[in-house]
C-alpha positions as CSV (number, residue, x, y, z in Angstrom):
1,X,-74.0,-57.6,203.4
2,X,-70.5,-56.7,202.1
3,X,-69.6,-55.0,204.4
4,X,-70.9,-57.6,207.5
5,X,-68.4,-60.0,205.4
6,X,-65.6,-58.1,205.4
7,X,-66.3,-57.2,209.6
8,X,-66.5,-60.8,210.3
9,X,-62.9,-61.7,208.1
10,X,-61.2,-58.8,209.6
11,X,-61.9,-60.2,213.1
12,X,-61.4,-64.0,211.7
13,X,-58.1,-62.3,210.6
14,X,-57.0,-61.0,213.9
15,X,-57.9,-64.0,215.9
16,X,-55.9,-65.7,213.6
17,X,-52.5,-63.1,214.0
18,X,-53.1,-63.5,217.9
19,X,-53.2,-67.2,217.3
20,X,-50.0,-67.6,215.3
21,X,-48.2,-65.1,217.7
22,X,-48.9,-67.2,220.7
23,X,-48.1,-70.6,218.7
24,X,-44.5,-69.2,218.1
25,X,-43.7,-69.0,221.4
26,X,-44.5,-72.7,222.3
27,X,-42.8,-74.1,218.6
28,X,-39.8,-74.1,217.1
29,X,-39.8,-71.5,213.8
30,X,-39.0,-73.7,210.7
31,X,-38.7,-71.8,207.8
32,X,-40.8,-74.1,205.7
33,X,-43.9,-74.8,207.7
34,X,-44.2,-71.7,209.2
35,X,-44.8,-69.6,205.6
36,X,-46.8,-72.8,204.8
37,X,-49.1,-72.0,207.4
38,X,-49.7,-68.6,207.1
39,X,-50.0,-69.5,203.1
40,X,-52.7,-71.9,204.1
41,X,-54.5,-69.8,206.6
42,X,-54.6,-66.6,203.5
43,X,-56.0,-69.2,201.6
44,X,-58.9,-70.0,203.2
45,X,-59.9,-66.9,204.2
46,X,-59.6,-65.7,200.9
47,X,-61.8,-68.9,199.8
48,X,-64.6,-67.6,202.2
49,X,-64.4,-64.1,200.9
50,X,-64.7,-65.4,197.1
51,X,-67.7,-68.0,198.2
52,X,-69.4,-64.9,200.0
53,X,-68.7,-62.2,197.3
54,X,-70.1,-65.3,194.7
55,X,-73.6,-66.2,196.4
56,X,-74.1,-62.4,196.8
57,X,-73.9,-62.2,192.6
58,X,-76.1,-65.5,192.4
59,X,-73.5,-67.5,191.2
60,X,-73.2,-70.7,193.7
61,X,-71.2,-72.8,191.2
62,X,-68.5,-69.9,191.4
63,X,-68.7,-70.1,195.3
64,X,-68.6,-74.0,195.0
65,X,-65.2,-73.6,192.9
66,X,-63.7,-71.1,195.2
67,X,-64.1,-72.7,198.2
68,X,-62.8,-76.3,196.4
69,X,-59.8,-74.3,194.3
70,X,-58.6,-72.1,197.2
71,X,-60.3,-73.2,200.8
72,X,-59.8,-76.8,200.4
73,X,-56.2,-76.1,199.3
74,X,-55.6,-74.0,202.1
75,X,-57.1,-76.6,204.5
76,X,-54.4,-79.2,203.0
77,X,-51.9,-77.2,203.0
78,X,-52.8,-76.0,206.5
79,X,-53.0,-79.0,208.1
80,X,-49.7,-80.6,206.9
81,X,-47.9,-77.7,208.1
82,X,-49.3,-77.6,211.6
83,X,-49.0,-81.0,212.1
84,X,-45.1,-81.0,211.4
85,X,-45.0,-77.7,213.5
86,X,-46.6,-79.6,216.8
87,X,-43.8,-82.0,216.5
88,X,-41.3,-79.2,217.5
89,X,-42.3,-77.5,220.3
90,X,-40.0,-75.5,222.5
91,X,-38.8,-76.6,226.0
92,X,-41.5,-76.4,228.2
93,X,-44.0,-75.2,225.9
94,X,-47.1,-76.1,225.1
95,X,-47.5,-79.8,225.6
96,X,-45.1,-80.7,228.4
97,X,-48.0,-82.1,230.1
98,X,-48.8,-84.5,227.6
99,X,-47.9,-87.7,228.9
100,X,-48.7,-91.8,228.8
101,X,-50.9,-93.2,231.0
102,X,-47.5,-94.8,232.7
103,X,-46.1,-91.0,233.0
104,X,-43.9,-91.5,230.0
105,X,-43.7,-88.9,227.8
106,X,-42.5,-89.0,224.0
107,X,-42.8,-87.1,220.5
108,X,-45.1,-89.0,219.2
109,X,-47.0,-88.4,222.0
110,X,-46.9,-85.0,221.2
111,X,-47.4,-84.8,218.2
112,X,-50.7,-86.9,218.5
113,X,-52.0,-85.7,221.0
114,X,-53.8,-82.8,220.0
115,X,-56.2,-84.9,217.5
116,X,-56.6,-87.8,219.5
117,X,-59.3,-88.2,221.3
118,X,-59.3,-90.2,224.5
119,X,-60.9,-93.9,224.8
120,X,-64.8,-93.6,225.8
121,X,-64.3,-95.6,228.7
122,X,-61.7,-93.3,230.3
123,X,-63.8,-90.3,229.3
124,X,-66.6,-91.3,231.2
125,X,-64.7,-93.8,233.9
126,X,-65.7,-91.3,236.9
127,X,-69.6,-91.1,235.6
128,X,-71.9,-93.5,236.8
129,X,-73.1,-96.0,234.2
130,X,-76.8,-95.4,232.3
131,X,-79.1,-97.6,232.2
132,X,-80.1,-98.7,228.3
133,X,-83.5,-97.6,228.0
134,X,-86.0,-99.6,225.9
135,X,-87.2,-98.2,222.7
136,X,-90.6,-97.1,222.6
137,X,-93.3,-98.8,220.9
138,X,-93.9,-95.9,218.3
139,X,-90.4,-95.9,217.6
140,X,-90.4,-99.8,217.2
141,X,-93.2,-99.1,214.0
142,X,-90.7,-96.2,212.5
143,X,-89.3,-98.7,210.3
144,X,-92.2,-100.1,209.4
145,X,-93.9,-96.5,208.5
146,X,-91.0,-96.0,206.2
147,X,-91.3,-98.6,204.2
148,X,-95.2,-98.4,204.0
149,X,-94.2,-94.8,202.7
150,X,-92.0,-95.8,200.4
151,X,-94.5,-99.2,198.8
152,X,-96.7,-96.1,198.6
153,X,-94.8,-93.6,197.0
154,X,-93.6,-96.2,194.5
155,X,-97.3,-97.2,193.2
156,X,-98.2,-93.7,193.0
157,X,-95.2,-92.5,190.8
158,X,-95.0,-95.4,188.5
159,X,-99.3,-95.0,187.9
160,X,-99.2,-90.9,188.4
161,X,-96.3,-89.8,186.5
162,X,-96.9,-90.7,182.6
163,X,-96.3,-87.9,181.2
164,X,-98.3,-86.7,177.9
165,X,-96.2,-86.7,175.0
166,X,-98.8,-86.0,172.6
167,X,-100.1,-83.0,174.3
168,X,-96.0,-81.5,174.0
169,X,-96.0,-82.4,170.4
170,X,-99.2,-80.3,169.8
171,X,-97.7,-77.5,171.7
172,X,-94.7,-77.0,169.6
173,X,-97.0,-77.4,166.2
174,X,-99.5,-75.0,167.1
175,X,-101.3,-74.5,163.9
176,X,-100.6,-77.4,162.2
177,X,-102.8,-80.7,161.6
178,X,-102.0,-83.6,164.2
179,X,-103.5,-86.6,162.8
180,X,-102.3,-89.7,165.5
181,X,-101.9,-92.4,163.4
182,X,-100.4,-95.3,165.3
183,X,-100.4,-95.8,169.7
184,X,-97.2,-98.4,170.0
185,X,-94.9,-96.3,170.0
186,X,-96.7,-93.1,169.0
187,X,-96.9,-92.2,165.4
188,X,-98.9,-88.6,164.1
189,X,-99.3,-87.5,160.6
190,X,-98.4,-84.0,160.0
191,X,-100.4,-81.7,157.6
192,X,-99.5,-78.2,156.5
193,X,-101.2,-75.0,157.6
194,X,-105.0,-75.4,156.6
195,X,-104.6,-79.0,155.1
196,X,-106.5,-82.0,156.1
197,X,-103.7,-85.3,156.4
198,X,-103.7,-87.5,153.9
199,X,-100.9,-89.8,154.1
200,X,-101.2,-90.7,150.9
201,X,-100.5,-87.1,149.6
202,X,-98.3,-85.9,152.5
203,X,-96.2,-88.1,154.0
204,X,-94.5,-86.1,156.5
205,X,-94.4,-88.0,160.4
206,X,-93.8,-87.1,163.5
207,X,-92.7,-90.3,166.1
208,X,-92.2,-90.5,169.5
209,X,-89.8,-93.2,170.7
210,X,-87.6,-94.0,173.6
211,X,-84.2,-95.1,174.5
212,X,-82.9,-96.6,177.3
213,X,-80.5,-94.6,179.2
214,X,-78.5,-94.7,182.7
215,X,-81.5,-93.4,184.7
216,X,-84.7,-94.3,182.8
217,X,-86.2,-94.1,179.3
218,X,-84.6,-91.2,177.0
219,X,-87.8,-90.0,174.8
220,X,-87.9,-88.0,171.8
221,X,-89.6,-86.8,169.2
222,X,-88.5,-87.2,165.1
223,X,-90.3,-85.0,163.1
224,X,-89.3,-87.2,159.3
225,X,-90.1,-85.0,156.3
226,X,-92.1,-86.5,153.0
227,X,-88.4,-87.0,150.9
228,X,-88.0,-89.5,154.0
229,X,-84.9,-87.3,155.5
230,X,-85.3,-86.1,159.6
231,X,-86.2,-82.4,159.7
232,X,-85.8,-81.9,163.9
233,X,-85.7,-83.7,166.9
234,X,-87.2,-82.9,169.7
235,X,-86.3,-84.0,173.7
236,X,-89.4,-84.4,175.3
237,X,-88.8,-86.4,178.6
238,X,-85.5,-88.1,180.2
239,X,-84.5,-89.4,184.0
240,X,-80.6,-88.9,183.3
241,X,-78.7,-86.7,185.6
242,X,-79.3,-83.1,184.7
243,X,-76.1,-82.1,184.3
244,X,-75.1,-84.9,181.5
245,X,-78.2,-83.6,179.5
246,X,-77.4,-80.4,179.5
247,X,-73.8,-81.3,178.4
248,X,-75.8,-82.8,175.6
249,X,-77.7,-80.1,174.4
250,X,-74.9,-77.9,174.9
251,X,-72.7,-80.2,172.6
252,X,-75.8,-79.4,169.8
253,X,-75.8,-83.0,169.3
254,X,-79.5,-83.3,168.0
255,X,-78.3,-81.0,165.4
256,X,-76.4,-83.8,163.0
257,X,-79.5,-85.7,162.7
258,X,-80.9,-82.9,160.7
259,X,-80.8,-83.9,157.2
260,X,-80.5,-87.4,158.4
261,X,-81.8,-90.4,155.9
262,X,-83.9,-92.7,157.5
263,X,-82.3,-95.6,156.5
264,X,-78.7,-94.5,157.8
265,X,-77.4,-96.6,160.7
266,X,-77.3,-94.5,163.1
267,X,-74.3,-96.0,164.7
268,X,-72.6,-94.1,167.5
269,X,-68.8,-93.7,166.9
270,X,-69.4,-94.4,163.2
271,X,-71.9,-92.0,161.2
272,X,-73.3,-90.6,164.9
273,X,-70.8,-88.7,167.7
274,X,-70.5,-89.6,170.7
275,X,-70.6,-86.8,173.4
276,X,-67.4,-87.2,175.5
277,X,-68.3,-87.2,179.3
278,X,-72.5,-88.1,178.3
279,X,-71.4,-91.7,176.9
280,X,-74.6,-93.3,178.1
281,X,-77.1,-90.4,177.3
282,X,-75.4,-89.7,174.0
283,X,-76.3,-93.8,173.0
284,X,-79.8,-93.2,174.9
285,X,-80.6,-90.3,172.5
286,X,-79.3,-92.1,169.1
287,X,-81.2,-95.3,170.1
288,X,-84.5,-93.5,170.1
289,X,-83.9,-91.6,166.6
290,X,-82.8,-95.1,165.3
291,X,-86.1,-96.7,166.3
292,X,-88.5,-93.5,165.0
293,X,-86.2,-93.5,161.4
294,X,-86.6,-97.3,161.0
295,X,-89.7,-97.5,162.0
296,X,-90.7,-94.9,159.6
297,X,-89.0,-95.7,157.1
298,X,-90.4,-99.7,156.8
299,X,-94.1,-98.5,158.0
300,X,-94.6,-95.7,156.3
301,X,-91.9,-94.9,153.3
302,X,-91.9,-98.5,152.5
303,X,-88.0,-99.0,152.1
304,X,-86.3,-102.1,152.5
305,X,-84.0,-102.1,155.3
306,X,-80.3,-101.3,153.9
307,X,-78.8,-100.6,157.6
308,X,-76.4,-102.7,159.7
309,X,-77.7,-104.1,163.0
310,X,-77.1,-101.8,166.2
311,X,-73.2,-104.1,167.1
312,X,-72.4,-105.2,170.9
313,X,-70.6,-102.5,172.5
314,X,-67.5,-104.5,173.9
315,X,-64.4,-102.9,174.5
316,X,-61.5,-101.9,176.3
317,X,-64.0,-100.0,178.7
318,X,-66.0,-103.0,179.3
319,X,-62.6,-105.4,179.8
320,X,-61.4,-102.9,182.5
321,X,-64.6,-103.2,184.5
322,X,-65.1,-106.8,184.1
323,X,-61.2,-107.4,185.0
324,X,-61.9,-104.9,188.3
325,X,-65.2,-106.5,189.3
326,X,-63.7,-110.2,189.1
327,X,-60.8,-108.8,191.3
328,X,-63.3,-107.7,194.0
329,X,-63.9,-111.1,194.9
330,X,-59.9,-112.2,195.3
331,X,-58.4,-110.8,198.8
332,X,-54.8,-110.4,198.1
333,X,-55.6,-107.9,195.7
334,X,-58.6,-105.8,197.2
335,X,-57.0,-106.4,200.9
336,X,-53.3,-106.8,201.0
337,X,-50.8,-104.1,200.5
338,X,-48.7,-103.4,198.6
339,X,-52.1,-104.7,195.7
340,X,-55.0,-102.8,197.8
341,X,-53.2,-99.3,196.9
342,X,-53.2,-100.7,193.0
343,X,-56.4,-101.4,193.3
344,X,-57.7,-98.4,194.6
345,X,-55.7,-96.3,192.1
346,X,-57.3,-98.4,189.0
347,X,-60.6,-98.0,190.6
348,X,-60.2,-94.6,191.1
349,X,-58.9,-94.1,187.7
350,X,-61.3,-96.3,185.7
351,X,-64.2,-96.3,187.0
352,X,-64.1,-92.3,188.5
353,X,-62.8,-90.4,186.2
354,X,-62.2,-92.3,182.6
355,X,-66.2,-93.8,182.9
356,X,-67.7,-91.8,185.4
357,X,-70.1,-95.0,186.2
358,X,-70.0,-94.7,190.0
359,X,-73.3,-96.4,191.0
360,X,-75.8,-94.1,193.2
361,X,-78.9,-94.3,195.0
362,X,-80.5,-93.9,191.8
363,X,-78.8,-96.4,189.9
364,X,-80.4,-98.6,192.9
365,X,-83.8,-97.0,192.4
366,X,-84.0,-97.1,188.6
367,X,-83.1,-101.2,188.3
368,X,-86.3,-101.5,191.3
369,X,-88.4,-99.4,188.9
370,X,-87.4,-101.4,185.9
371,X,-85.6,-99.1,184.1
372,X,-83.1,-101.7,182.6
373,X,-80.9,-100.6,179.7
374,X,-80.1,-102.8,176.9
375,X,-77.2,-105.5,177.7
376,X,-75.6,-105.5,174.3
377,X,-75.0,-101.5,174.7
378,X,-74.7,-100.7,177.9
379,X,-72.6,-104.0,179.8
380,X,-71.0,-101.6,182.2
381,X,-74.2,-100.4,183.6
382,X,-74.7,-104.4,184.3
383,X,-71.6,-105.4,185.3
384,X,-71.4,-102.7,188.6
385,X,-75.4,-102.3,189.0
386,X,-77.0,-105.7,188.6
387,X,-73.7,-107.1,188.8
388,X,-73.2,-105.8,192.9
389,X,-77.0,-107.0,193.8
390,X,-76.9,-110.1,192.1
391,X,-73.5,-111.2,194.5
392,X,-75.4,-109.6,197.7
393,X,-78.2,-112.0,197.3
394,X,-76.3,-114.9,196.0
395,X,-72.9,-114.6,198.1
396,X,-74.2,-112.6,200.7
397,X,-71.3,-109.9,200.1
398,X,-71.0,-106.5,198.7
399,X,-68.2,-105.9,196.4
400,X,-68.7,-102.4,195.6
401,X,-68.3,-100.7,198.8
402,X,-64.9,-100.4,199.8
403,X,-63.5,-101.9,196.9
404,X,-64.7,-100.9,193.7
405,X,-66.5,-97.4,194.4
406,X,-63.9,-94.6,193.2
407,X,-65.0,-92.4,195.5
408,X,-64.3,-95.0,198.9
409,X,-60.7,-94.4,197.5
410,X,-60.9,-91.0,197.4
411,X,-61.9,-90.9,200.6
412,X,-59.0,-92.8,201.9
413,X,-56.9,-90.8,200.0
414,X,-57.5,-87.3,201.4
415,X,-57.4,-89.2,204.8
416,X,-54.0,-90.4,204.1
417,X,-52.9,-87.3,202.8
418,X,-54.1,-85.5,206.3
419,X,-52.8,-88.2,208.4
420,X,-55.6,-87.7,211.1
421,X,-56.8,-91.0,212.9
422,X,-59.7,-88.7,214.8
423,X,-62.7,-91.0,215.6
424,X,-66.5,-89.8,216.8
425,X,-67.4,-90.8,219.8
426,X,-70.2,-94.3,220.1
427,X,-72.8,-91.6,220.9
428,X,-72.1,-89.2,217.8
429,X,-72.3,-93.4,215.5
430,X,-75.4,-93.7,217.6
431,X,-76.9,-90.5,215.9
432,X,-75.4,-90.9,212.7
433,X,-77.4,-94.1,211.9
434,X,-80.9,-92.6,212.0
435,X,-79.1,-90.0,209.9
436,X,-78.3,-92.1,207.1
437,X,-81.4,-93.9,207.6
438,X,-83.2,-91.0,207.0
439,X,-81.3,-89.6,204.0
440,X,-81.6,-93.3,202.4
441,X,-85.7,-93.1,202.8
442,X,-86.0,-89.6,201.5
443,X,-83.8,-90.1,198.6
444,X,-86.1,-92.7,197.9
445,X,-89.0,-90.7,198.8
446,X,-88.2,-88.1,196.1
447,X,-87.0,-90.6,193.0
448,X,-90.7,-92.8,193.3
449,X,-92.5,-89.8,193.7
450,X,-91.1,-88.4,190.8
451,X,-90.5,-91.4,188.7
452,X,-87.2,-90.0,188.0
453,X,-83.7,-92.2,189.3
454,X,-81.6,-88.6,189.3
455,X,-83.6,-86.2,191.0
456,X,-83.3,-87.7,194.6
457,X,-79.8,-88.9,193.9
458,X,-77.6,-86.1,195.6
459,X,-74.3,-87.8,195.7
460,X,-71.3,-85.4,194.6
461,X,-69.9,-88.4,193.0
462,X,-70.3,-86.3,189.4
463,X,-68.5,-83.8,190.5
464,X,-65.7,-85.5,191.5
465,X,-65.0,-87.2,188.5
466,X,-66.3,-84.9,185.6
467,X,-67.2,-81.5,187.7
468,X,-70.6,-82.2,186.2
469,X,-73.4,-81.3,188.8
470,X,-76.1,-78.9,189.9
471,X,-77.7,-77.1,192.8
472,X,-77.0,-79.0,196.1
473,X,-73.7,-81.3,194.4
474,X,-72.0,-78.0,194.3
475,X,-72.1,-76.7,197.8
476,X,-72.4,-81.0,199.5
477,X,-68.5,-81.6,197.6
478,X,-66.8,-79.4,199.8
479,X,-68.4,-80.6,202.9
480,X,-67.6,-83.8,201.8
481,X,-63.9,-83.4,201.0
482,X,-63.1,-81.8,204.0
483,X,-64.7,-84.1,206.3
484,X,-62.8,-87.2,204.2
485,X,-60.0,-85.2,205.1
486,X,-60.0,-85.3,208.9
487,X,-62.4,-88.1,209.2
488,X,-61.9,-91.5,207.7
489,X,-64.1,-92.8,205.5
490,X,-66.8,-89.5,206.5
491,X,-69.1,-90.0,203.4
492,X,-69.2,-93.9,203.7
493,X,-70.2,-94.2,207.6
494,X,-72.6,-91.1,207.5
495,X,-74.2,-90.1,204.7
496,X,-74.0,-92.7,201.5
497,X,-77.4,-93.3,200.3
498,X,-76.1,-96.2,198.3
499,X,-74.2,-97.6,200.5
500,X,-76.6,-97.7,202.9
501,X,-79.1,-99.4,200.1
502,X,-76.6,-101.6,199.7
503,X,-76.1,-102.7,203.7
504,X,-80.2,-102.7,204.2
505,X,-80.5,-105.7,201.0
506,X,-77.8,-107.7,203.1
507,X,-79.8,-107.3,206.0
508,X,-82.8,-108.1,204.0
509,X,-81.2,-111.1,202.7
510,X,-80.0,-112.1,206.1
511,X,-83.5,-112.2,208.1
512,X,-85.3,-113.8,205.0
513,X,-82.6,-116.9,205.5
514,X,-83.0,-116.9,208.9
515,X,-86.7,-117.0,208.6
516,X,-86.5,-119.7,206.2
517,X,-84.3,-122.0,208.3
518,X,-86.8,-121.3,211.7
519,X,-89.7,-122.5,209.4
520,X,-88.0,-125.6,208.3
């Protein structure tokens, strides 16, 4: 396979020679550009021989961060250089035939040219017009089959998917005496090896509670010794993105609970550390030991409670957002220059990388399935999520697209950066509709069926901000950056499950007024 890889870059290699040999004829030799190029060019091919060399090993994350360190470089680097080299060409080189539709011909022209396509009516002026053909019937249902599916696959996941905790407790205390004690939340009584339980000898509990996090519920199990101090904790079930849990477990972070009173506080940021980049999870986790330890301690140790009260969570964090979403509803800030591009950088900056709380398709799906975190702790989460849908049904706008979603200004960004104005043609928009449709219904598809918010929500948006992500995040970024980079806006108009959530409630919200006002 090595060796087919290292056939196809010699020839990539050699097209690329002949190509740069016949380009110096036509332009003008700068001795910045030109080395620019050629710098470029080795970069990207050496980004395809790293990606290659990487999936070959079995390491795709390697692959994904060659191809995002070195080809996406090159392709910057690239383009910026041939663009300036097009707008020197020689005397009757290469685009002397690139005129104006009124036979004038100019630099700009030239320089354009070459990415620009030409308006669809011109392109198909000669062709003889076709006829709009009408839709047929089965395809008029389509919509209606989708959402059947997705009522459907909603009820089964939320009735289907209960997962049995008891049965994983039992499995990790094989040999020992389970004695369930309590159903709301779940409470067993834990005997030694041989022993019958007797609470009023033992003492020793085992309780399953959750937490709400970003996703869904956060549940663990506290196994709380007889001298009333936690002994382990256990993560049985979560719908958080996998990638901040395993930052969590990586961190060791059940690990300071050990030894744990249960009367601590239990306060994250004071007795309890808060796992940088898992902010939400981290407080998901803590809020379910707090619940088992209190619980335990009033029900079953008898103590009098001697902790402080879980405190709002209002900060600087939760100013920033609120002062950003208030400024999506003002124009001269979101929409006039110089403010837009001030703005965008905050949004970019705040909400990207320093919160990482860039909503997705399961952000959507989770509020629909009711998994609602707590207000006092998690306002941010409110704020963008309930925040966004509350103003499409009220106002009848969305705020979030193309304002206060970081990675719209990425987007815009990279474009700017590139400089390319290249549109697709009405036909390839035609196609790219049932596109995003489709990718919107199976996200969907996936997260009910599952019950779980993350697992159908595959934008890279984590891996932007935090380089946090798994399986299909790592190889969809640098599709997705490089089409930002010659397409505007290339993630919003094609492929955004939320945003495309987002549009079909506005729609919703439109036809239910309209159907209101005919039946009045």
């Amino acid at each position: 396979m090595m060796d087919l890889c290292w056939t196809i870059l010699g020839g990539l290699t050699g097209i690329i020679a002949i190509f740069l040999w016949k380009l110096s004829k036509k332009y003008q030799k700068d001795l910045l550009f030109w080395p620019g190029l050629i710098h470029g060019l080795v970069l990207m091919l050496f980004s395809i021989a790293w990606a290659t060399g990487a999936v070959l090993e079995g390491v795709p994350r390697s692959a994904s961060m060659g191809l995002l360190l070195f080809g996406f470089s090159g392709i910057i680097i690239t383009t910026i250089c041939f663009k300036n080299i097009l707008s020197n060409p020689i005397e009757n080189g290469l685009l002397k035939d690139c005129v104006l539709k009124d036979g004038v011909q100019n630099k700009e022209t030239k320089k354009t040219q070459i990415f620009e396509r030409l308006p669809e009516t011109e392109i198909n002026a000669s062709k003889k017009p076709i006829l709009d053909k009408k839709p047929s019937l089965l395809f008029k249902f389509v919509p209606y089959i989708a959402y059947a599916s997705l009522l459907g696959a909603y009820i089964l996941g939320m009735t289907q998917n209960i997962a049995d905790y008891e049965s994983m407790v039992m499995e990790k205390y094989k040999g020992r005496v389970l004695t369930k004690i309590k159903d709301d939340p779940i409470v067993f009584e834990l005997a030694p090896n041989g022993s019958e339980a007797n609470s009023s000898e033992i003492g020793e509990y085992i309780v399953i509670s959750k937490g709400q996090g970003y996703g869904g519920p956060f549940v663990i199990g506290v196994h709380i010794g007889e001298d009333a101090k936690i002994r382990r904790v256990m993560l049985l079930d979560n719908r958080e993105t996998p990638a901040f849990v395993k930052k969590v477990e990586n961190a060791k972070f059940p690990e300071q609970f050990m030894g744990k009173n249960v009367v601590d506080d239990f306060i994250p940021g004071e007795d309890i550390d808060i796992v940088s980049g898992a902010t939400i999870s981290t407080r998901a986790a803590t809020q379910a030991i707090r619940e088992a330890a209190h619980i335990s301690a009033t029900n079953y140790f008898k103590l009098k409670q001697s902790w402080k009260k879980e405190p709002w969570v209002f900060g600087l964090e939760e100013i920033l957002v609120l002062v950003l979403f208030g400024l999506a509803f003002v124009k001269q800030v979101y929409a006039k220059k110089p403010w837009k591009y001030v703005y965008m950088a905050a949004t970019i900056g705040i909400v990207g990388f320093y919160l990482n709380s860039a909503i997705s398709i399961g952000s959507l799906a989770g509020l629909a399935m009711g998994f609602i975190p707590d207000f006092k702790t998690h306002m941010i989460w409110w704020v963008l999520v309930v925040g966004t849908v509350l103003t499409i049904f009220i106002k009848g706008s969305n705020v979030y697209c193309y304002r206060i979603c970081p990675f719209y200004g990425i987007g815009f960004v990279l474009n700017k950066i590139s400089g390319q104005k290249f549109s697709p043609s009405k036909g390839v928009l035609n196609y790219a509709k049932p596109v995003s449709n489709f990718l919107l219904w199976l996200a969907l598809m996936i997260i009910f069926l599952s019950s779980h918010p993350a697992a159908g929500a595959f934008e890279p948006f984590a891996m932007v901000f935090s380089l946090n992500g798994d399986g299909v995040h790592w190889f969809l970024l640098p599709l997705v950056l490089v089409g930002s980079f010659f397409i505007s806006l290339f993630w919003c108009r094609f492929f955004c499950p939320c945003g495309h959530g987002l549009s079909t409630l506005l729609k919703f919200r439109k036809k239910t007024i309209t159907l209101i006002q005919r039946n009045k």
